[in-house]
BABALO-996140 format. One line per field, with one value per atom (N, C-alpha, C): residue in one letter; atom name; x, y, z. Coordinates in steps of 0.02 Angstrom, whole numbers. Layout:
BEGIN
r = a / ...
a = CA / ...
X = X / ...
Y = Y / ...
Z = Z / ...
***
This chain:
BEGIN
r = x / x / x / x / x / x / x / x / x / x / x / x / x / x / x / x / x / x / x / x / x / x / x / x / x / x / x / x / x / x / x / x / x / x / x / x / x / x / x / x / x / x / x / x / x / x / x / x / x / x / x / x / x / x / x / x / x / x / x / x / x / x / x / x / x / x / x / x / x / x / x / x / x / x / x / x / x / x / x / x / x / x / x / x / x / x / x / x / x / x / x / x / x / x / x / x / x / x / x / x / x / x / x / x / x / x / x / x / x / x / x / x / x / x / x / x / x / x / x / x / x / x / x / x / x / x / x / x / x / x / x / x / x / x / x / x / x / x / x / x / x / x / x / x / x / x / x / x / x / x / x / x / x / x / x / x / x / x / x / x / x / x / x / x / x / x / x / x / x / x / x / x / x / x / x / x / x / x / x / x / x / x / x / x / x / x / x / x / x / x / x / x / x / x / x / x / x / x / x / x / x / x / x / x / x / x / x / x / x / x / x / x / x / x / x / x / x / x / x / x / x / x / x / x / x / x / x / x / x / x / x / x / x / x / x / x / x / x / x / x / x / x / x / x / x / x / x / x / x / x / x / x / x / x / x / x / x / x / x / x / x / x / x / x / x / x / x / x / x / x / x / x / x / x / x / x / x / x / x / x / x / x / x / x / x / x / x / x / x / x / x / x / x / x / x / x / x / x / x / x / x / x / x / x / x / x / x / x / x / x / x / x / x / x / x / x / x / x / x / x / x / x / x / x / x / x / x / x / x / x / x / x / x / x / x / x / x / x / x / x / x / x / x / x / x / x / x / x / x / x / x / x / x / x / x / x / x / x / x / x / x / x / x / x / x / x / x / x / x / x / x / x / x / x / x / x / x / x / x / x / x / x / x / x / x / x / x / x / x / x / x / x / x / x / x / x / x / x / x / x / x / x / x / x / x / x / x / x / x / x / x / x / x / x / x / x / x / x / x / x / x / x / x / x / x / x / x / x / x / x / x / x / x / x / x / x / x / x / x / x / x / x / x / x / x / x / x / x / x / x / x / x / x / x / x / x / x / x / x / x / x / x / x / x / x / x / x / x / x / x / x / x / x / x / x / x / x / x / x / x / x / x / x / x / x / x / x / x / x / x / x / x / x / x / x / x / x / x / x / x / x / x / x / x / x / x / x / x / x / x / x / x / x / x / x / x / x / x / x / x / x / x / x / x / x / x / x / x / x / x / x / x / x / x / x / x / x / x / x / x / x / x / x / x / x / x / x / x / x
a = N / CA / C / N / CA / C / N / CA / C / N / CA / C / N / CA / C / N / CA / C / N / CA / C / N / CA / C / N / CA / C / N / CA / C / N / CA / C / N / CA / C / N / CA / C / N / CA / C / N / CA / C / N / CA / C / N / CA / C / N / CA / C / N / CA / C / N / CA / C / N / CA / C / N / CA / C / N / CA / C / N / CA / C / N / CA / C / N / CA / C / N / CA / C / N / CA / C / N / CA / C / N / CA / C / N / CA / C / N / CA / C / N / CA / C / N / CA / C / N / CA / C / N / CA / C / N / CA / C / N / CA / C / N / CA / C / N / CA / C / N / CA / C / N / CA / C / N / CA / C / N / CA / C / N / CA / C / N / CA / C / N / CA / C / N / CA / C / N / CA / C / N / CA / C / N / CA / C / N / CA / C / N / CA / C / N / CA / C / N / CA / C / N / CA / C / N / CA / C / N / CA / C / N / CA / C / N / CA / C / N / CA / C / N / CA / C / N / CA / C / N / CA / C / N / CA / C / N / CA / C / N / CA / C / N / CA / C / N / CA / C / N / CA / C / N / CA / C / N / CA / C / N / CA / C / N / CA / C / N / CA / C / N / CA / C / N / CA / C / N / CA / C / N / CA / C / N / CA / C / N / CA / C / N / CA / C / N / CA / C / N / CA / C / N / CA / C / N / CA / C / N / CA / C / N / CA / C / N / CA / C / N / CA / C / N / CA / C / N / CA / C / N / CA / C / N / CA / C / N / CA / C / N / CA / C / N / CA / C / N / CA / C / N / CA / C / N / CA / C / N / CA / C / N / CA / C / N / CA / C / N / CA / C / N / CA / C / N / CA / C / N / CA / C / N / CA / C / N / CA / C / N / CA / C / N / CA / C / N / CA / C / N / CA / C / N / CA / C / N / CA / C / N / CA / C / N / CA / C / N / CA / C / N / CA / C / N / CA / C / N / CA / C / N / CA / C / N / CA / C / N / CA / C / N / CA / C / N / CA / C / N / CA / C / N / CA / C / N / CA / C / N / CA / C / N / CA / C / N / CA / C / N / CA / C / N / CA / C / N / CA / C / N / CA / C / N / CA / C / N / CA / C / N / CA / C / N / CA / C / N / CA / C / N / CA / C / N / CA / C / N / CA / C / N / CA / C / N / CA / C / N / CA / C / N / CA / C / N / CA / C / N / CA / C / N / CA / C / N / CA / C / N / CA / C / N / CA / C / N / CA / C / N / CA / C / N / CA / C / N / CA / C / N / CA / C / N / CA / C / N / CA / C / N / CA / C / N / CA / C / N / CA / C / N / CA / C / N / CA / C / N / CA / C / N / CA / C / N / CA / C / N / CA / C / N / CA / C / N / CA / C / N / CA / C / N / CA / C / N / CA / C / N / CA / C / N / CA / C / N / CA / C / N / CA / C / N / CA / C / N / CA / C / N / CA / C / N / CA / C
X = -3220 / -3200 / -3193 / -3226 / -3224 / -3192 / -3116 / -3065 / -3078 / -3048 / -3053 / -2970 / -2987 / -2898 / -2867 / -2817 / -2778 / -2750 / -2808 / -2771 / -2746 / -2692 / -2649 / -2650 / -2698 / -2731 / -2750 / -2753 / -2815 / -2881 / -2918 / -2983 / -3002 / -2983 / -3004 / -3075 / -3055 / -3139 / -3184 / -3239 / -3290 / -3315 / -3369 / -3389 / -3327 / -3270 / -3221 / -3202 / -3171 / -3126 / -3083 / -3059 / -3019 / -2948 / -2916 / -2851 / -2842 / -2887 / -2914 / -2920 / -2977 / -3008 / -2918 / -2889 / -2822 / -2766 / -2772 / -2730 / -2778 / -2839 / -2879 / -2873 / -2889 / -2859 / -2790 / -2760 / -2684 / -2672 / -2711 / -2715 / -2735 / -2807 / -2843 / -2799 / -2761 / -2737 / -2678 / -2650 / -2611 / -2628 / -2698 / -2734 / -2744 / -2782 / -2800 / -2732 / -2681 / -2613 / -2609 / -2603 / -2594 / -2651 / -2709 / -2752 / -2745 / -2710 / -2698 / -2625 / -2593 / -2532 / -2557 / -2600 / -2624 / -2670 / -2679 / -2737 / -2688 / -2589 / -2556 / -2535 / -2557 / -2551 / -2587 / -2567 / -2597 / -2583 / -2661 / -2650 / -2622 / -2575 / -2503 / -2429 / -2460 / -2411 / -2408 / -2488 / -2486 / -2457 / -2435 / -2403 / -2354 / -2312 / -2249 / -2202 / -2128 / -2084 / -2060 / -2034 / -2009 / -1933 / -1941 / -1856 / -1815 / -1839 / -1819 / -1843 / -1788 / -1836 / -1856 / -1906 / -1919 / -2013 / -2057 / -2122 / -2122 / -2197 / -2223 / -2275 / -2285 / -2352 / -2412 / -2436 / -2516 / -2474 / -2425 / -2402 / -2380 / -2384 / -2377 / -2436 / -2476 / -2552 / -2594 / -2581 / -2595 / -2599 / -2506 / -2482 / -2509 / -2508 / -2519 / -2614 / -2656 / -2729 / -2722 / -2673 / -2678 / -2648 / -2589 / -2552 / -2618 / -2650 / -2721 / -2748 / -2764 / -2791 / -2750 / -2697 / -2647 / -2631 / -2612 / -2602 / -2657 / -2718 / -2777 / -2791 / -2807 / -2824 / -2777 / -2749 / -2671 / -2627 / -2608 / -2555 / -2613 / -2639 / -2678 / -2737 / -2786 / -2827 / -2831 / -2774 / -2777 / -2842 / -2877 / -2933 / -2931 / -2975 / -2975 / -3012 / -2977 / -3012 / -3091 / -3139 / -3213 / -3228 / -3269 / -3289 / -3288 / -3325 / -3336 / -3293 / -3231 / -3168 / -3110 / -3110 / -3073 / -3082 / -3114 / -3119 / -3085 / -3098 / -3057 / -2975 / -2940 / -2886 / -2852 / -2842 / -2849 / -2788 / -2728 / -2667 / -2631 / -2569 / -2539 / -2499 / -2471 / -2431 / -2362 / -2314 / -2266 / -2246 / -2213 / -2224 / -2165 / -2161 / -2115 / -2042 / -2017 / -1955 / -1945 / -2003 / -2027 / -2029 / -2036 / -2035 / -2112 / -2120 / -2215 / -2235 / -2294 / -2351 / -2354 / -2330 / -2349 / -2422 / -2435 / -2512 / -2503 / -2548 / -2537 / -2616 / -2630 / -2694 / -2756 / -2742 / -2795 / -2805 / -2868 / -2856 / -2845 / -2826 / -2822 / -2907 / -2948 / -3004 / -3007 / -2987 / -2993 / -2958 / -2883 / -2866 / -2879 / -2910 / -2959 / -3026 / -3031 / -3089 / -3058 / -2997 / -2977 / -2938 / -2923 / -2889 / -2951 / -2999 / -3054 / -3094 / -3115 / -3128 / -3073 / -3028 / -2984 / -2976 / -2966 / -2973 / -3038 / -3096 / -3150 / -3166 / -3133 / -3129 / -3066 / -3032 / -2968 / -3035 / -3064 / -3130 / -3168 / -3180 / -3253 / -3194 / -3156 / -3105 / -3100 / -3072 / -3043 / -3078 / -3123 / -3195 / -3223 / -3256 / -3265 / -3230 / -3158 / -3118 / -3118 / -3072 / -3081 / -3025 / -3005 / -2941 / -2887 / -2922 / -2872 / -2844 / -2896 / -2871 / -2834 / -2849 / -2799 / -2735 / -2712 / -2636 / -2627 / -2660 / -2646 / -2579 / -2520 / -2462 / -2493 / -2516 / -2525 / -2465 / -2449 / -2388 / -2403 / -2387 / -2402 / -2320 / -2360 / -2298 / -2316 / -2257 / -2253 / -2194 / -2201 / -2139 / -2070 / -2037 / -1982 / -1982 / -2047 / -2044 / -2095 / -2081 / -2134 / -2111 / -2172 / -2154 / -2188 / -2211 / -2271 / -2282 / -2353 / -2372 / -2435 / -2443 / -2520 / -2575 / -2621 / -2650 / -2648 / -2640 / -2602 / -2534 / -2510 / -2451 / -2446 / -2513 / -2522 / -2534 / -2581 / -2621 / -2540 / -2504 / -2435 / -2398 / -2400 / -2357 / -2392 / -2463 / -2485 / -2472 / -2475 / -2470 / -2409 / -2356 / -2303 / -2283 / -2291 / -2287 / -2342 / -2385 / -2419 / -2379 / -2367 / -2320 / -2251 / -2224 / -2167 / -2177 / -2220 / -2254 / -2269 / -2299 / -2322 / -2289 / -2216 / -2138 / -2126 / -2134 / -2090 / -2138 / -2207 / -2270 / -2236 / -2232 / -2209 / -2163 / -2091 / -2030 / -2047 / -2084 / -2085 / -2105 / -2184 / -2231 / -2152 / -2125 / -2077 / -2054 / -2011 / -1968 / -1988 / -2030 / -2079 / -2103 / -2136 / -2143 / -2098 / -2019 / -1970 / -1949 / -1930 / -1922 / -1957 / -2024 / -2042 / -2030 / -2041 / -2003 / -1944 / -1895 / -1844 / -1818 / -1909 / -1878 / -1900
Y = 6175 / 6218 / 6175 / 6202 / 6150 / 6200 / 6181 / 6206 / 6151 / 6204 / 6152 / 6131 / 6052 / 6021 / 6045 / 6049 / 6049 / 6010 / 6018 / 5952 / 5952 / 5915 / 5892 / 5843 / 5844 / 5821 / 5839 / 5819 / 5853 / 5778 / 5818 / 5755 / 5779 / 5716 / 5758 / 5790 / 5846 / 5864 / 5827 / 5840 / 5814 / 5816 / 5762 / 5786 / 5768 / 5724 / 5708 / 5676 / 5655 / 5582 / 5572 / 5543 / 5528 / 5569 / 5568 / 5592 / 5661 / 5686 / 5759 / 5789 / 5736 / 5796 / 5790 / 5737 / 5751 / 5803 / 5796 / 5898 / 5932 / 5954 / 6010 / 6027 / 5985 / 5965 / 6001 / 5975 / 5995 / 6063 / 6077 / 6154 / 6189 / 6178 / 6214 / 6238 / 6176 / 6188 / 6252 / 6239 / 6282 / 6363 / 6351 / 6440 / 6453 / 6403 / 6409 / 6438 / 6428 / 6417 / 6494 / 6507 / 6587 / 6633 / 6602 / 6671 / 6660 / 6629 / 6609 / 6658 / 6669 / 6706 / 6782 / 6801 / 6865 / 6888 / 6829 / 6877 / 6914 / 6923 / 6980 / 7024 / 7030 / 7088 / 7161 / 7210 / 7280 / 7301 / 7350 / 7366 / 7394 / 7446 / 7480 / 7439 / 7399 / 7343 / 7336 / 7325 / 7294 / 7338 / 7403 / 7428 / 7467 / 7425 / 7460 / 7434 / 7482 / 7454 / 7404 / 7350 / 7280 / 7275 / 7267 / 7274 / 7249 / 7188 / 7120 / 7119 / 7102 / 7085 / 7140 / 7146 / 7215 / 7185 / 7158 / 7151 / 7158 / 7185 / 7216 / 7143 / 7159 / 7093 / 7105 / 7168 / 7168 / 7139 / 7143 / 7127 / 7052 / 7000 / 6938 / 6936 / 6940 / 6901 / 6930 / 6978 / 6955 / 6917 / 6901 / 6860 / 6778 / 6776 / 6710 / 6712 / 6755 / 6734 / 6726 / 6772 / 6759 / 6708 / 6676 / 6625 / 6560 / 6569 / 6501 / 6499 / 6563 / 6572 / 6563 / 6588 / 6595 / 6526 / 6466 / 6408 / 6362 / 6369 / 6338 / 6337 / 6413 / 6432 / 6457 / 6502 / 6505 / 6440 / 6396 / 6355 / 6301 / 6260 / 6207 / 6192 / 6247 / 6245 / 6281 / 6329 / 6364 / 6422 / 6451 / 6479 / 6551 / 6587 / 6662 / 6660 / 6691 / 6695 / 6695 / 6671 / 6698 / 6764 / 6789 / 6860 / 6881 / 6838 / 6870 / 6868 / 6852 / 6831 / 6891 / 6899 / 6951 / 7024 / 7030 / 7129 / 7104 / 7073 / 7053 / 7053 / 7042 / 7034 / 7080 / 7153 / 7203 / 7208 / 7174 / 7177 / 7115 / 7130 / 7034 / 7036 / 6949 / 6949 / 6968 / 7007 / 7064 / 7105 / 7139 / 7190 / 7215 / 7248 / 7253 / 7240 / 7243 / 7208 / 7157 / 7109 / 7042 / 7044 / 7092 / 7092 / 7093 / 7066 / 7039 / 7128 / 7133 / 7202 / 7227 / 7274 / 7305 / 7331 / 7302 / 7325 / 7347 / 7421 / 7458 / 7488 / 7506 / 7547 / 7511 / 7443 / 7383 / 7367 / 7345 / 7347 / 7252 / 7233 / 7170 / 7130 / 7174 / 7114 / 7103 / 7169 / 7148 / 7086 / 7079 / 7022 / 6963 / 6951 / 6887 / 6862 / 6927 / 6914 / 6885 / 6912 / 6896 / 6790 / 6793 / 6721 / 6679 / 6710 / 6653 / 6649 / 6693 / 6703 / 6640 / 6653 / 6614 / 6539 / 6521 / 6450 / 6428 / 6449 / 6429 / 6412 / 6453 / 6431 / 6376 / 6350 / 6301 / 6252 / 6233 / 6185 / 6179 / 6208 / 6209 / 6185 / 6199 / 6147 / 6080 / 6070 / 6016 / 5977 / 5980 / 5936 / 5885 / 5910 / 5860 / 5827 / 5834 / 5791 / 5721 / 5690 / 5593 / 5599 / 5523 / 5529 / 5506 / 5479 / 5498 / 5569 / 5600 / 5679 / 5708 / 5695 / 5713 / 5711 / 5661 / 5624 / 5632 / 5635 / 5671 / 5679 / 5676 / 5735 / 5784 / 5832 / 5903 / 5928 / 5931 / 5959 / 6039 / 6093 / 6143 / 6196 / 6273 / 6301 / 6358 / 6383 / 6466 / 6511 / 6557 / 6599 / 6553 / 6549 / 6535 / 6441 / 6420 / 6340 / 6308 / 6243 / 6177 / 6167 / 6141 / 6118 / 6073 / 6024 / 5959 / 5973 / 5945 / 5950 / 5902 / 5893 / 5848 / 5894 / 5898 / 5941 / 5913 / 5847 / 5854 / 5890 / 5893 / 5920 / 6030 / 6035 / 6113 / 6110 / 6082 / 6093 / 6053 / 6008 / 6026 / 6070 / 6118 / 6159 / 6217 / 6215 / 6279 / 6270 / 6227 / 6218 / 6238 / 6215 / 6235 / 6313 / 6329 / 6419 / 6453 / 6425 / 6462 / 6461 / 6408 / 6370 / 6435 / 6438 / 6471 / 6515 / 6568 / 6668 / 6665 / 6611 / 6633 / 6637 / 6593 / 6603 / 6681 / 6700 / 6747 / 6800 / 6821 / 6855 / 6877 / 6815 / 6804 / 6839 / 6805 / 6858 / 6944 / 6961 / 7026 / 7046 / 7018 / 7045 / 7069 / 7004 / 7017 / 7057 / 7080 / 7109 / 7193 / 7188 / 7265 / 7288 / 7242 / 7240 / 7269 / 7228 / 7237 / 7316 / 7315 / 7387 / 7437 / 7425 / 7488 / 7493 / 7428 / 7436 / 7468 / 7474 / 7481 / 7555 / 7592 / 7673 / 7718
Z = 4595 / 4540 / 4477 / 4426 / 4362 / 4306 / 4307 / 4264 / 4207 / 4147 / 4076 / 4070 / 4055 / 4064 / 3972 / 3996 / 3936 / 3890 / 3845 / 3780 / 3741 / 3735 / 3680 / 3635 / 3585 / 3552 / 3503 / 3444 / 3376 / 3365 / 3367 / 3332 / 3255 / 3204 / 3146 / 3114 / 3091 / 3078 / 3044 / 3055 / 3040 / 2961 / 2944 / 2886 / 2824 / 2840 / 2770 / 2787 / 2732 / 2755 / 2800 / 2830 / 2904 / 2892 / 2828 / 2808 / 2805 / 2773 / 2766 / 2820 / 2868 / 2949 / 2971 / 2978 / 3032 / 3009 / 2961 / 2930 / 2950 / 2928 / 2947 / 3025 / 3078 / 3138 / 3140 / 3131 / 3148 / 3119 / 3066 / 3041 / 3078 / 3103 / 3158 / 3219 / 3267 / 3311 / 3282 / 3240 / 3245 / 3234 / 3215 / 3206 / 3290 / 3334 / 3389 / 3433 / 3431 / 3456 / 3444 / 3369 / 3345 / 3374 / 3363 / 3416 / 3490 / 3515 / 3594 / 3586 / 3577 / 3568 / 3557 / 3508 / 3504 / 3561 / 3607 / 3657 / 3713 / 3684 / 3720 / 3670 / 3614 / 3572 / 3586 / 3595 / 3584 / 3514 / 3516 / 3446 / 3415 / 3464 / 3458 / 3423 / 3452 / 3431 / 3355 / 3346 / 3254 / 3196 / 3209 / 3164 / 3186 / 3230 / 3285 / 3228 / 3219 / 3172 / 3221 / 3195 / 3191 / 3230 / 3296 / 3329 / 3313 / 3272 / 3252 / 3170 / 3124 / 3045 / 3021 / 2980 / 2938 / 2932 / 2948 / 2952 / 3018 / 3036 / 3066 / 3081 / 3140 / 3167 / 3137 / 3089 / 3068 / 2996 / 2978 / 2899 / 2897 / 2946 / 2974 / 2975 / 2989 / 3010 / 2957 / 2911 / 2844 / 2810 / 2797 / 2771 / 2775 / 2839 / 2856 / 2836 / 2828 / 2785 / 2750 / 2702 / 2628 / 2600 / 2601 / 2595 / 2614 / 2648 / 2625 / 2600 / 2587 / 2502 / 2439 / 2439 / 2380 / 2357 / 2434 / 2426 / 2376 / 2406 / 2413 / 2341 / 2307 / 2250 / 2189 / 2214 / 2141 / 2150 / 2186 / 2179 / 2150 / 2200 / 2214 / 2158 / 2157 / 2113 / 2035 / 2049 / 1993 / 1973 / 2019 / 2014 / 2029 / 2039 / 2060 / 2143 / 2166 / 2233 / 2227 / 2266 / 2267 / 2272 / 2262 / 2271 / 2317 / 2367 / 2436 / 2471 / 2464 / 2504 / 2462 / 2388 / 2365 / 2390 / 2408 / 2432 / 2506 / 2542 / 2616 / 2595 / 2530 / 2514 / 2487 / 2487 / 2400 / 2391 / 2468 / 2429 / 2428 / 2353 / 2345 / 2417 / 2411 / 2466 / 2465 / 2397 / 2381 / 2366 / 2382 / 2339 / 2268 / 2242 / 2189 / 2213 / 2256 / 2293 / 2320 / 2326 / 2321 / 2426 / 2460 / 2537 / 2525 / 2585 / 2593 / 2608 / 2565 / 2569 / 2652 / 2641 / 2722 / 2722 / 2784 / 2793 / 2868 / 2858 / 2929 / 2931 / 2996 / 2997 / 3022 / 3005 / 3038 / 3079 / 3125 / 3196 / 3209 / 3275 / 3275 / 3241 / 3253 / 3236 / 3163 / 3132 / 3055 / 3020 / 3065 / 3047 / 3064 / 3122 / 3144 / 3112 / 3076 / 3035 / 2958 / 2950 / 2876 / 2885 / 2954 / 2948 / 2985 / 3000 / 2991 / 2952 / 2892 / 2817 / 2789 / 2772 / 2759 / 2778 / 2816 / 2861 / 2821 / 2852 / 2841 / 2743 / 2691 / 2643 / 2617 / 2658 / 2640 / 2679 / 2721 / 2729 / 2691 / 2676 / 2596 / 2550 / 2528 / 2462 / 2497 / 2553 / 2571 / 2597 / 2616 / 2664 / 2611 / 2544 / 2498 / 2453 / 2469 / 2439 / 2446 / 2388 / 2378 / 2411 / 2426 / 2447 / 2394 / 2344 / 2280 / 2255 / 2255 / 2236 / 2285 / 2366 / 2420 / 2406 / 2363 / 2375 / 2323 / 2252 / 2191 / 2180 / 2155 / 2116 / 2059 / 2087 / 2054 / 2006 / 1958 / 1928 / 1914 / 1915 / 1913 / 1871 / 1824 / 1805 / 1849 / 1857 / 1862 / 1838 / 1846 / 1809 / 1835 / 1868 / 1906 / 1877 / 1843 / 1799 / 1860 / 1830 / 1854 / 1919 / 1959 / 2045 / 2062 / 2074 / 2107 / 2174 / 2174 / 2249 / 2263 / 2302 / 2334 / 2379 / 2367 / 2413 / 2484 / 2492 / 2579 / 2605 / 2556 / 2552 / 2562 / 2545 / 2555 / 2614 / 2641 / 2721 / 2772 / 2741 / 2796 / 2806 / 2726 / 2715 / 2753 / 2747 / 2782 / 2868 / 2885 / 2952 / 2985 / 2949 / 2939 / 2964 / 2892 / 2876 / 2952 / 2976 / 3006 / 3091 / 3111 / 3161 / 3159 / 3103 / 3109 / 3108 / 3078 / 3087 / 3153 / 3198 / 3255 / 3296 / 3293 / 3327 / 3316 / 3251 / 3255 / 3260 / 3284 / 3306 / 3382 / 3417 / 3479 / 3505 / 3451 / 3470 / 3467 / 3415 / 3401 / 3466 / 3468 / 3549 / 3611 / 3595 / 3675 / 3677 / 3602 / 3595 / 3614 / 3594 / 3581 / 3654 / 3689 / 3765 / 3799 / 3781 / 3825 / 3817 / 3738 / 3711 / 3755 / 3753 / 3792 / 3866 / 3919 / 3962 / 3982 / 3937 / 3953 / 3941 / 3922 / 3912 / 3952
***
């Protein structure tokens, strides 16, 4: 029987500089981790109210595409999303009460399609980077004033943010599971 062993490991991606692939890497795993967690989601699920919190698991796995974009391009680069990636996006990530955009009605693939749209454009920025510009101090304004950052510093932060939605993806799933069990 030829089972695949389980690794614990990242190899950095290919095609950039050594500093770059080992975030992208460590980014990756943690998308891999999040679609390994969704292969116990029903699609009942993705717009079940929230037993726990006030987002919903399809309004989380939004969140978590768009926020690589938002990072990547409004913080990081200062740019407008690409075209072909803006109609995949049509809502911000708040809403006038500053609680993340509820999105309902989507089936799980639409959002696998929107956070590997996503992913796949934080690689196209980050793959031909120097490693001067990697480590950069970016100074940046926004309404709320000035903030610094490094663009290694986004791809931790995204790793981050993505690591912790998928904790709380998880809790919901259980929670929601159990919920119905228990009626």
């Amino acid at each position: 029987m030829d089972r695949k062993i389980p690794r614990f490991s990242v190899e950095p991606a290919s095609n950039c500089i050594p500093e770059v692939g080992l975030w992208l890497a460590i980014l990756d795993d943690a998308r891999e981790r999040l679609l390994y967690a969704l292969r116990s989601i029903r699609e009942v699920d993705l717009d079940a109210k929230a037993p726990i919190g006030i987002n919903t698991i399809g309004t989380l796995l939004y969140h978590i595409a768009l926020t690589d974009l938002n990072w990547v391009y409004d913080n990081m680069l200062q740019q407008p999303y690409p075209a072909e990636i803006a109609s995949l996006f049509p809502y911000p990530l708040t809403d006038a009460k500053e609680h993340l955009t509820c999105i309902t009605g989507w089936r799980l693939e639409d959002y696998q399609q929107r956070l590997m749209v996503a992913r796949a454009k934080v690689h196209d920025v980050f793959k031909p980077m120097s490693l001067e510009y990697f480590r950069e101090l970016l100074r940046r304004e926004q309404d709320f004033g000035p903030y610094e950052m490094t663009p290694e510093s986004v791809l931790r932060h995204l790793a981050q943010h993505e690591s912790e939605h998928r904790g709380e993806i998880q809790l919901l799933v259980g929670a929601l599971q159990r919920d119905e069990s228990f009626q």
